[in-house]
N, CA, C and O of each residue as an XYZ file, in Angstrom:
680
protein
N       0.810     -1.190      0.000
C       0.000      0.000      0.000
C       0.856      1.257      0.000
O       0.538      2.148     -0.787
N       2.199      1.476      1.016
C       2.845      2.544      1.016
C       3.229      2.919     -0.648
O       3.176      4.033     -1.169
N       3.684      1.437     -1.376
C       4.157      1.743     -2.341
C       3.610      2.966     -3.515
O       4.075      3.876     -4.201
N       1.866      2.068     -3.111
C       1.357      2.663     -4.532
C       1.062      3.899     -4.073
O       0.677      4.761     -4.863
N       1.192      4.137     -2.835
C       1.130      6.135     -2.362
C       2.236      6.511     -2.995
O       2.108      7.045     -4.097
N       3.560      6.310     -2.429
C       4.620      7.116     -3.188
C       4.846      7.329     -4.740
O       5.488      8.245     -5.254
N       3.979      5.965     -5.586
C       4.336      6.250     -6.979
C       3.340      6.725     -7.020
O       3.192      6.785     -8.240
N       2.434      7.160     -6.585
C       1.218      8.286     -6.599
C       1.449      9.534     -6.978
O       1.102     10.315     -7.865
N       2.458      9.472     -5.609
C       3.021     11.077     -5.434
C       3.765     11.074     -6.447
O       3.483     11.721     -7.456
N       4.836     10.342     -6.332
C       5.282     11.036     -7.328
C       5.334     11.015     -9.203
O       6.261     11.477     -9.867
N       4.132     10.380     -9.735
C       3.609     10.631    -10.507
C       2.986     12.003    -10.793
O       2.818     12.407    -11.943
N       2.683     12.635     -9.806
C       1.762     13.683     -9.588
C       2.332     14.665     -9.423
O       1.777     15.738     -9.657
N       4.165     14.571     -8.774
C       4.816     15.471     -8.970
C       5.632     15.288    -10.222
O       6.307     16.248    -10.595
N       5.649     14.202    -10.895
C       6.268     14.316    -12.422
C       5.638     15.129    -13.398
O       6.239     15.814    -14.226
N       3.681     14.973    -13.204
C       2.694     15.744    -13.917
C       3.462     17.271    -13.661
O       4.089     17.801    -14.578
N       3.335     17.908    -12.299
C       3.527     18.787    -12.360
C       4.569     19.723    -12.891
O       4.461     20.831    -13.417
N       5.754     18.870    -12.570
C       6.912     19.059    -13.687
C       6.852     19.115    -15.385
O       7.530     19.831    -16.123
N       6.109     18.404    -15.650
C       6.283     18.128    -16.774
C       5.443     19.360    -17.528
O       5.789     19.721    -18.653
N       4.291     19.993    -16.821
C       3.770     21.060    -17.268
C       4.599     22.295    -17.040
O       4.666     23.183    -17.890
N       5.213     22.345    -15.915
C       6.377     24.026    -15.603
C       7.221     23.606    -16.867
O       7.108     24.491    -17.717
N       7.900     22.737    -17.228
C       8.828     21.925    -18.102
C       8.120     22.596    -19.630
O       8.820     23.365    -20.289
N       7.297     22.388    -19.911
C       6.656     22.453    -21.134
C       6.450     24.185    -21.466
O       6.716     24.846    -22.469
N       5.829     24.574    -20.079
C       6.081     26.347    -19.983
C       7.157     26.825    -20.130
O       7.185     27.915    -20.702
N       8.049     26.404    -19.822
C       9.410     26.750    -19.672
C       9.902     26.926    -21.502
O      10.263     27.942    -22.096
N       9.739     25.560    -21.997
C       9.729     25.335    -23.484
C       9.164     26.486    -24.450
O       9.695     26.975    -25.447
N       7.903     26.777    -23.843
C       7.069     27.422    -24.742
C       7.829     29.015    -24.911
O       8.046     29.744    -25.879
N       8.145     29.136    -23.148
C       8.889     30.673    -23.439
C      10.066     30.681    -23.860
O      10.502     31.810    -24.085
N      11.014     29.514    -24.126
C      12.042     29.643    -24.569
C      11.685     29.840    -26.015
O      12.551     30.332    -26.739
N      10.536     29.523    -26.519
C      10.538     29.840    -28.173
C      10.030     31.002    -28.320
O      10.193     31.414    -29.468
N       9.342     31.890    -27.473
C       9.209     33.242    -27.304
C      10.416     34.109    -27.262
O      10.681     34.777    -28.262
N      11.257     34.174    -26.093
C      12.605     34.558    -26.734
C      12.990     34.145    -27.783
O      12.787     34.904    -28.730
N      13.638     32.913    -28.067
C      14.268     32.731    -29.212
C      13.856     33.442    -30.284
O      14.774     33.997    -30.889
N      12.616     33.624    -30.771
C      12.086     34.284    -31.904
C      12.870     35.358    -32.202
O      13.462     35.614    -33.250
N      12.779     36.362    -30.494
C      12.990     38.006    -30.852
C      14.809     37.725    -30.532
O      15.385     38.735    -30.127
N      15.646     36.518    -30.682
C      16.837     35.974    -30.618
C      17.650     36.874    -29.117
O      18.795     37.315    -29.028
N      16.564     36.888    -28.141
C      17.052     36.949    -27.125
C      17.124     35.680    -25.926
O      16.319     34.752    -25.852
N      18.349     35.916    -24.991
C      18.633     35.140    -24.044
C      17.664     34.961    -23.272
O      17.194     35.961    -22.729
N      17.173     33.858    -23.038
C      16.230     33.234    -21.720
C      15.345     32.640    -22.173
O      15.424     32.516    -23.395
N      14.262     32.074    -21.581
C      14.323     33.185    -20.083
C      14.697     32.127    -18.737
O      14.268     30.982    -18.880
N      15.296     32.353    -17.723
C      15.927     31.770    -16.964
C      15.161     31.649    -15.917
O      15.600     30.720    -15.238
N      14.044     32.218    -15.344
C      13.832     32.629    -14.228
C      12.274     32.502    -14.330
O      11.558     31.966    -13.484
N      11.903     33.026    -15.388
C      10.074     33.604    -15.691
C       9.263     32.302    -14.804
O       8.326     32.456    -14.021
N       9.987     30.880    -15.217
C       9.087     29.311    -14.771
C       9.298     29.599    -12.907
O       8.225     29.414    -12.333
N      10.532     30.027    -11.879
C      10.469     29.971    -10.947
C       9.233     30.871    -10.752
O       9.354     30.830     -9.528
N       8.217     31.598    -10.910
C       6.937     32.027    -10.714
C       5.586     31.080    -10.684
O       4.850     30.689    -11.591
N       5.575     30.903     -9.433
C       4.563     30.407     -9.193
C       4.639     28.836     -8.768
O       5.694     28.234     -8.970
N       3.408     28.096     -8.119
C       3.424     26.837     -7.918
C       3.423     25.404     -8.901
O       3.205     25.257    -10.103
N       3.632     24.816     -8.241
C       3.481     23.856     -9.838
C       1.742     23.457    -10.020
O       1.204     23.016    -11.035
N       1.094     23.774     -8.679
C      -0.584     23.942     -9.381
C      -0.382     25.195    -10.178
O      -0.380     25.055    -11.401
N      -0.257     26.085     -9.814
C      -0.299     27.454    -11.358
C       0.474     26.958    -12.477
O       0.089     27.501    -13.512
N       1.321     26.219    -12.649
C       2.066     26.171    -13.678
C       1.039     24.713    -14.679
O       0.943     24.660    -15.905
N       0.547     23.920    -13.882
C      -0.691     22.885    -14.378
C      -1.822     23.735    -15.059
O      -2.256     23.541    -16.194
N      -2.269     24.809    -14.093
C      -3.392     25.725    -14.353
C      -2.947     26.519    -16.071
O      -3.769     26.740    -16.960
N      -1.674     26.773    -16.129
C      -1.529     27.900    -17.266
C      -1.362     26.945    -18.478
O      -1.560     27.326    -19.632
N      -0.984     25.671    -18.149
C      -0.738     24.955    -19.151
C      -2.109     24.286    -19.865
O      -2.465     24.288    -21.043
N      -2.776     23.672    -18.572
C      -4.130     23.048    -19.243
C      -4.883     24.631    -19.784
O      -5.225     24.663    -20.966
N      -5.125     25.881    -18.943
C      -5.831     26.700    -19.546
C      -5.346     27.862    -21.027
O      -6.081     28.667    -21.599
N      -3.736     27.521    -21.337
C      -3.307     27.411    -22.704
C      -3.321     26.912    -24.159
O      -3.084     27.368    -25.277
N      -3.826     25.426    -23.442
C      -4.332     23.970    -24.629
C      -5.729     25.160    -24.631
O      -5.779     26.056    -25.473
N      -6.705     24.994    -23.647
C      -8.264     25.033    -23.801
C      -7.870     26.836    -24.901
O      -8.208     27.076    -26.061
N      -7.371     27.408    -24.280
C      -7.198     29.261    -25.063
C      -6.942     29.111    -26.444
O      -7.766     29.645    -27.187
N      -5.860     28.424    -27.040
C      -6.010     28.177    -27.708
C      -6.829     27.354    -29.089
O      -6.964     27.732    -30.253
N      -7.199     26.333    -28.530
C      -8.533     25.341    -28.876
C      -9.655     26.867    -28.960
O      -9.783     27.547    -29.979
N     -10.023     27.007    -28.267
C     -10.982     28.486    -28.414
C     -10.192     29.240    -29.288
O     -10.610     28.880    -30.388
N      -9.299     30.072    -29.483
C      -9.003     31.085    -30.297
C      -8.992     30.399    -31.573
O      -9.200     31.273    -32.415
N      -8.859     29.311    -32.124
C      -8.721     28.271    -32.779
C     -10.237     28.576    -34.296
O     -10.297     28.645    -35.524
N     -11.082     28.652    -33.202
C     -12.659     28.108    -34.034
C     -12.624     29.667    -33.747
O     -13.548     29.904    -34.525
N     -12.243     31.122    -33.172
C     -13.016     32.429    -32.486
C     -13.365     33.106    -33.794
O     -12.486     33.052    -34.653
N     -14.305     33.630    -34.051
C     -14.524     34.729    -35.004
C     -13.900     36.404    -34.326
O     -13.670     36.732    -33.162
N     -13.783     37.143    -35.541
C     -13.405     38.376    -35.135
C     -14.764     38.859    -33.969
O     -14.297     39.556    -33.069
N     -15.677     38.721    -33.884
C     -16.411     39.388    -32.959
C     -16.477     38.537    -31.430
O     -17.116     38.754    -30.400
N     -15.455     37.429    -31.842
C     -15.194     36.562    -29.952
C     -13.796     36.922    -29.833
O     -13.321     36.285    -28.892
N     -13.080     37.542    -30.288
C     -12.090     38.086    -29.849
C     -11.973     38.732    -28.777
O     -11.201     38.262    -27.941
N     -12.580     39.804    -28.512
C     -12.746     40.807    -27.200
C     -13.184     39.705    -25.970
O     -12.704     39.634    -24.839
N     -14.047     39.037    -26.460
C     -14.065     38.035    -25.365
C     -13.163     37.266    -24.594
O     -13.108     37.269    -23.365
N     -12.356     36.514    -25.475
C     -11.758     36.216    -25.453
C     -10.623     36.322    -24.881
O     -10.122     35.395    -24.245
N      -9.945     37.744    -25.075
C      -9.048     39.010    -24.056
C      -9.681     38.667    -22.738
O      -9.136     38.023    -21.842
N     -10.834     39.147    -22.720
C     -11.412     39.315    -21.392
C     -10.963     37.931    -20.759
O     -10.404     37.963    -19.663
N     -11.175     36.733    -21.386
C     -11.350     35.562    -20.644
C      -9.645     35.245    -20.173
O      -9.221     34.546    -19.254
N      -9.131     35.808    -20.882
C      -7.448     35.484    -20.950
C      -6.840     36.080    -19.684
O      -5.945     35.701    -18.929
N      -7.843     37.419    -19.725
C      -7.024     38.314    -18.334
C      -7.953     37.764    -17.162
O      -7.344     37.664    -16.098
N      -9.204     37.410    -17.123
C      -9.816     36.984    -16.039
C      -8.968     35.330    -15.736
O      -9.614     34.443    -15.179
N      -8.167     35.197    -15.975
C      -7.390     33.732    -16.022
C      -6.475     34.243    -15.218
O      -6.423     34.087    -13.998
N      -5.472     35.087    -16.138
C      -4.256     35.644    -15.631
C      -4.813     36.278    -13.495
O      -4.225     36.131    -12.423
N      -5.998     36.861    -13.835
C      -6.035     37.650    -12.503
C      -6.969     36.626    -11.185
O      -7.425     37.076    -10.135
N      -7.031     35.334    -11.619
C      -7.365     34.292    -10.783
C      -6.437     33.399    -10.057
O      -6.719     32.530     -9.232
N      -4.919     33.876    -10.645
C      -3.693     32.963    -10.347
C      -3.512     34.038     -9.005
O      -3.755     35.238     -9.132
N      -3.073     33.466     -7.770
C      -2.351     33.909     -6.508
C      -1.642     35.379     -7.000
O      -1.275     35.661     -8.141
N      -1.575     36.139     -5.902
C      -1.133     37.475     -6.139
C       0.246     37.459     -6.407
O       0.948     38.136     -7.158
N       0.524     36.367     -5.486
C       2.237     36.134     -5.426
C       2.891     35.558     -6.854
O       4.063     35.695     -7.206
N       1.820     34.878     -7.581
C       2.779     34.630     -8.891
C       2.566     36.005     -9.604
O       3.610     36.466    -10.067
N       1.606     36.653     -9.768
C       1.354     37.491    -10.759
C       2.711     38.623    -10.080
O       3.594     39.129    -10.773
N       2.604     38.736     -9.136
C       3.443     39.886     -8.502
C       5.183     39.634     -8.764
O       6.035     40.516     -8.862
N       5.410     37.916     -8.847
C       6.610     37.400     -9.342
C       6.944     37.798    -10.873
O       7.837     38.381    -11.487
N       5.647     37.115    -11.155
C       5.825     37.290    -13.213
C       6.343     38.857    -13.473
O       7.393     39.205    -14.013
N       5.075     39.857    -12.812
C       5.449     41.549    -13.155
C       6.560     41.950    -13.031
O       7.114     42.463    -14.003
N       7.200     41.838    -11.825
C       8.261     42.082    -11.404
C       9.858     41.450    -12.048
O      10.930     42.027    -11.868
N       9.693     40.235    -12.765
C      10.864     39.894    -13.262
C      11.227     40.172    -14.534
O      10.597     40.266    -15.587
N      12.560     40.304    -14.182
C      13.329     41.576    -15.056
C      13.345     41.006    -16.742
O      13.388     41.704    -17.756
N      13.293     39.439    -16.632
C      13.139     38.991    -18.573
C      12.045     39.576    -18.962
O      12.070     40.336    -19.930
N      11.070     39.358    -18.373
C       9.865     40.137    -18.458
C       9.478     41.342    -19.070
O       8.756     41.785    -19.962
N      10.425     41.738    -18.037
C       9.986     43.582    -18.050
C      11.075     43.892    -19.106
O      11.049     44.838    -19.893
N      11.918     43.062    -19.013
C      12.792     43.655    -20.426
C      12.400     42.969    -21.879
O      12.731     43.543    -22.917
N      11.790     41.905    -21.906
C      11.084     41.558    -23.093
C      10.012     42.392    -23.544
O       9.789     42.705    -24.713
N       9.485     42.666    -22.714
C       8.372     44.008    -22.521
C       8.686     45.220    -23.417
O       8.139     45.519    -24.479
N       9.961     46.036    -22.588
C      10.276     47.474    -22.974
C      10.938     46.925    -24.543
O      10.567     47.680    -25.442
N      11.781     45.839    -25.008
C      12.324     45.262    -26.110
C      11.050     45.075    -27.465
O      11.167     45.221    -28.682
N      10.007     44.742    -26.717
C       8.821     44.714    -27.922
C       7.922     45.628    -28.007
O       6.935     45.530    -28.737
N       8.287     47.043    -26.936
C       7.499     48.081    -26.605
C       6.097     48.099    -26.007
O       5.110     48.760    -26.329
N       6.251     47.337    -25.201
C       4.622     46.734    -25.130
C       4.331     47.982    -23.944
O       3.159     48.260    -23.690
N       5.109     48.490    -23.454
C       5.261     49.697    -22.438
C       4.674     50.505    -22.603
O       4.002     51.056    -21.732
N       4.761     50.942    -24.153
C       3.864     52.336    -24.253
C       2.324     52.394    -24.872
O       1.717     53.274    -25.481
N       1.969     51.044    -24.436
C       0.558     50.872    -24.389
C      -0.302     50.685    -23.104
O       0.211     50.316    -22.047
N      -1.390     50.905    -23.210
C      -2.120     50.511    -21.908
C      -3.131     49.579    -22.222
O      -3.572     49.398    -23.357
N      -3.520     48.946    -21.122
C      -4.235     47.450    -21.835
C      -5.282     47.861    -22.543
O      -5.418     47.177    -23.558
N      -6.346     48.984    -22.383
C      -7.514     49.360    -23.413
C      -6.572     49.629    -24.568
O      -7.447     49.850    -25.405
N      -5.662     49.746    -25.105
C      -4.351     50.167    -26.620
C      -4.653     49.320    -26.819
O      -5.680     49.259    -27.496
N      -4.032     48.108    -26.409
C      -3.093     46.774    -26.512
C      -4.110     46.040    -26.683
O      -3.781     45.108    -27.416
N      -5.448     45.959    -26.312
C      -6.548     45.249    -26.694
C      -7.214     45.714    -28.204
O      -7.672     44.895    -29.001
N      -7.175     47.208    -28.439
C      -7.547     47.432    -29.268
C      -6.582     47.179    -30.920
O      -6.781     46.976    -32.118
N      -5.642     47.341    -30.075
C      -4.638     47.107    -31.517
C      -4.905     45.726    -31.895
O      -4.860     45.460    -33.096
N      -5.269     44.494    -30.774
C      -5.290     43.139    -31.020
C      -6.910     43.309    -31.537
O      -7.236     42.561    -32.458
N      -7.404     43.756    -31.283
C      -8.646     43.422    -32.415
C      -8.649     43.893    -33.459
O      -9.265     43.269    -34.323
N      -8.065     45.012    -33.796
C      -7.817     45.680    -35.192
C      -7.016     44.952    -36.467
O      -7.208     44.875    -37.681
N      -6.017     44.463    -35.532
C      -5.456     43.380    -36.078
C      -5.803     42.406    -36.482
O      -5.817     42.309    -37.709
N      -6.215     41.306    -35.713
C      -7.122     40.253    -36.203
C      -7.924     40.191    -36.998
O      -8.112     39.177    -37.671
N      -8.875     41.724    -37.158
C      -9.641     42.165    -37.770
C      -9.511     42.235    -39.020
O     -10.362     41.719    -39.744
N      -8.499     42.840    -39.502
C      -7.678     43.070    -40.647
C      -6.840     42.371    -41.539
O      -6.648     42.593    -42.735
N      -6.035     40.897    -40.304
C      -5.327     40.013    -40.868
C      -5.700     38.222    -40.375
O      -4.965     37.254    -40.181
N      -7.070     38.401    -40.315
C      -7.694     37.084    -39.909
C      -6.894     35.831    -40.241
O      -6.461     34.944    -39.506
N      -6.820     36.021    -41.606
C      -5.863     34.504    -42.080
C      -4.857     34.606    -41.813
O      -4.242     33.616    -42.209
N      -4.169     35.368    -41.262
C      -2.611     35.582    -40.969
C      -2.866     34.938    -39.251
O      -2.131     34.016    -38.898
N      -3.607     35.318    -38.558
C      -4.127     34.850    -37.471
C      -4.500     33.338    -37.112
O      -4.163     32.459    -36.320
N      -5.341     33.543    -38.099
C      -5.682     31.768    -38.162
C      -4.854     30.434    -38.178
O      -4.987     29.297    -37.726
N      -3.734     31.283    -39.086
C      -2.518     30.218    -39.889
C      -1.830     30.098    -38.227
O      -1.530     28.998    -37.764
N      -1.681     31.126    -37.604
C      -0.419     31.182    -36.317
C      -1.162     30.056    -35.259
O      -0.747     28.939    -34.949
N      -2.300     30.695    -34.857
C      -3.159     30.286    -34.238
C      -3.107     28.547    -34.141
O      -2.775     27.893    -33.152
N      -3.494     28.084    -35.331
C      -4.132     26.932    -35.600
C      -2.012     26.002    -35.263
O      -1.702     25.014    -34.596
N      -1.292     26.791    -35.950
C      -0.355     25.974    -35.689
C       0.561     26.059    -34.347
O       1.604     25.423    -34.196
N       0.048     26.864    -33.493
C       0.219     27.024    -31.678
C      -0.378     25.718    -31.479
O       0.034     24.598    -31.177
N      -1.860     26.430    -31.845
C      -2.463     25.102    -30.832
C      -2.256     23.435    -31.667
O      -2.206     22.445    -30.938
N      -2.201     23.346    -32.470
C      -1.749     22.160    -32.944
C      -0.249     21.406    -32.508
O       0.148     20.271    -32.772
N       0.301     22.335    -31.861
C       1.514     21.484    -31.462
C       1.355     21.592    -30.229
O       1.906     20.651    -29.658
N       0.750     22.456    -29.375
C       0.490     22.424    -28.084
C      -0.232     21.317    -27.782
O       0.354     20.417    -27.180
N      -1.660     21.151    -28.136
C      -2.633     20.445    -27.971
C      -2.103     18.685    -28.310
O      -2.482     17.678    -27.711
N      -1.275     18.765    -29.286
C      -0.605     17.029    -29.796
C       0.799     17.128    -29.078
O       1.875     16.664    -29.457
N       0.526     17.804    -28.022
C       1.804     17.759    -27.240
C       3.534     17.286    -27.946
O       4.297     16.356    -27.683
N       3.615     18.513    -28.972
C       4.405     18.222    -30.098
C       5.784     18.706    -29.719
O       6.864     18.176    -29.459
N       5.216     20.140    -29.808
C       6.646     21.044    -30.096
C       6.166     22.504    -29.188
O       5.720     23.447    -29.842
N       6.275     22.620    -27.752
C       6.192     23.612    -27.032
C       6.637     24.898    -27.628
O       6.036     25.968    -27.733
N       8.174     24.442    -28.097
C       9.240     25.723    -28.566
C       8.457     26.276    -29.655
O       8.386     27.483    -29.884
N       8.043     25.637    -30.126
C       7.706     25.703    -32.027
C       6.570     26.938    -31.225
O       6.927     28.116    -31.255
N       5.257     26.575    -30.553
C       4.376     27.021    -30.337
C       4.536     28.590    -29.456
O       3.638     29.423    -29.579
N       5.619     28.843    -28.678
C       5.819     30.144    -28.248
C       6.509     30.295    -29.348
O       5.524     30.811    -29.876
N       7.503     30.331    -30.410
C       7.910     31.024    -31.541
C       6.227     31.491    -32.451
O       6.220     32.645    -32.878
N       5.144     30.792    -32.670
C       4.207     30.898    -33.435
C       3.731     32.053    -32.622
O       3.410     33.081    -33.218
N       3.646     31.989    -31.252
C       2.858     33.112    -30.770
C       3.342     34.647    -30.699
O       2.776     35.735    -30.813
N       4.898     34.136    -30.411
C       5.571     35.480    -30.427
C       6.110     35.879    -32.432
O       6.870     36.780    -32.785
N       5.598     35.150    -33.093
C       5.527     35.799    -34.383
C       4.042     36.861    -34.480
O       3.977     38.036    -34.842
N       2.998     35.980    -34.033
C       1.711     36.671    -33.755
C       1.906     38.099    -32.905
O       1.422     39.212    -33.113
N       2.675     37.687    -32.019
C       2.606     39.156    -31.531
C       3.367     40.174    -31.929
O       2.979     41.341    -31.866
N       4.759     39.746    -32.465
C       5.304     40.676    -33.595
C       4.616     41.439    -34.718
O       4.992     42.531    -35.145
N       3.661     40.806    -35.111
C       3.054     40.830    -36.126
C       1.765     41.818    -35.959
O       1.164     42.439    -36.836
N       1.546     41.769    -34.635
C       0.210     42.440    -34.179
C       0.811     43.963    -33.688
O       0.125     44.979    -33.809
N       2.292     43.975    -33.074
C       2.529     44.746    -32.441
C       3.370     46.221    -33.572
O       3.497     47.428    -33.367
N       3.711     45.460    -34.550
C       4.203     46.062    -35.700
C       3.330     46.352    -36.763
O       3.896     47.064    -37.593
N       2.057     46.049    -37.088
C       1.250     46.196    -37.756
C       2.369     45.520    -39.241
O       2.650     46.205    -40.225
N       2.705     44.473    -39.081
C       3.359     43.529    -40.555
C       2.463     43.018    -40.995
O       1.525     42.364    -40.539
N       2.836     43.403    -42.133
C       1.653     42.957    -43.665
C       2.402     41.761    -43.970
O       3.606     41.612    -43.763
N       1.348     40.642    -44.642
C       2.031     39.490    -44.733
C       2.218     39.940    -46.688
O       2.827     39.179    -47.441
């Protein structure tokens, strides 16, 4: 009986690993894109239940953004930040505060927006370059979801957001 507790546990702490592990992946293809170093630090944020939480509610975000029309977009935002602002104060207060972050941030200018901007530019966008959206989109969540290629899938997103944040014409 002790046995099958401990391979319980630690099955359950392999799960949890294996999702910070996969986050970890995803932001390394986020840097890599903009061919910066890291990120080293961003995964020590938070528990390995938040790090389960961002991963399963990443598959489902995507799967949704997947099928979204331009008019579930805004929703969509909404549902993304009501996610983000349900995680413990202490990760969110970790994530803000660390410096890959905040310097990936000021590096993609995301600084001199405020989230009513930054929402609006993302619907304008989408709006405008749906199939350019779709194509990124569909191939995030397709490697996320077939538990493929993490890296591949933060490079797809941080092309999306290059793309959104630069107004690039395909």
């Amino acid at each position: 009986m002790k046995s099958h507790i401990i391979l319980t546990l630690l099955f359950i702490s392999a799960l949890a690993t294996v999702e910070r592990d996969a986050n970890q992946e995803a932001l390394e293809g986020v840097w890599s894109y903009f061919n910066q170093k890291g990120p080293f630090t961003v995964t020590k944020c938070g528990t390995d239940q938040d790090h389960k939480d961002a991963y399963l509610f990443t598959g489902y975000f995507l799967r949704k953004a997947d099928i979204a029309s331009t008019s579930e977009i805004n929703p969509l935002i909404a549902e993304g930040q009501q996610f983000y602002n349900s995680l413990p104060i202490d990760t969110r207060n970790c994530f803000e505060n660390n410096e890959e972050v905040i310097d990936l941030g000021k590096f993609l200018g995301i600084d001199q927006y405020t989230e009513d901007q930054l929402q609006d530019k993302i619907t304008n966008w989408v709006g405008t370059h749906f199939f350019v959206y779709k194509r990124l989109i569909k191939a995030a969540g397709n490697d996320w979801n077939n538990w493929k290629d993490y890296e591949q899938t933060g490079r797809d997103l941080a092309e999306l957001l290059q793309r959104i944040l630069t107004d690039t014409q395909e």
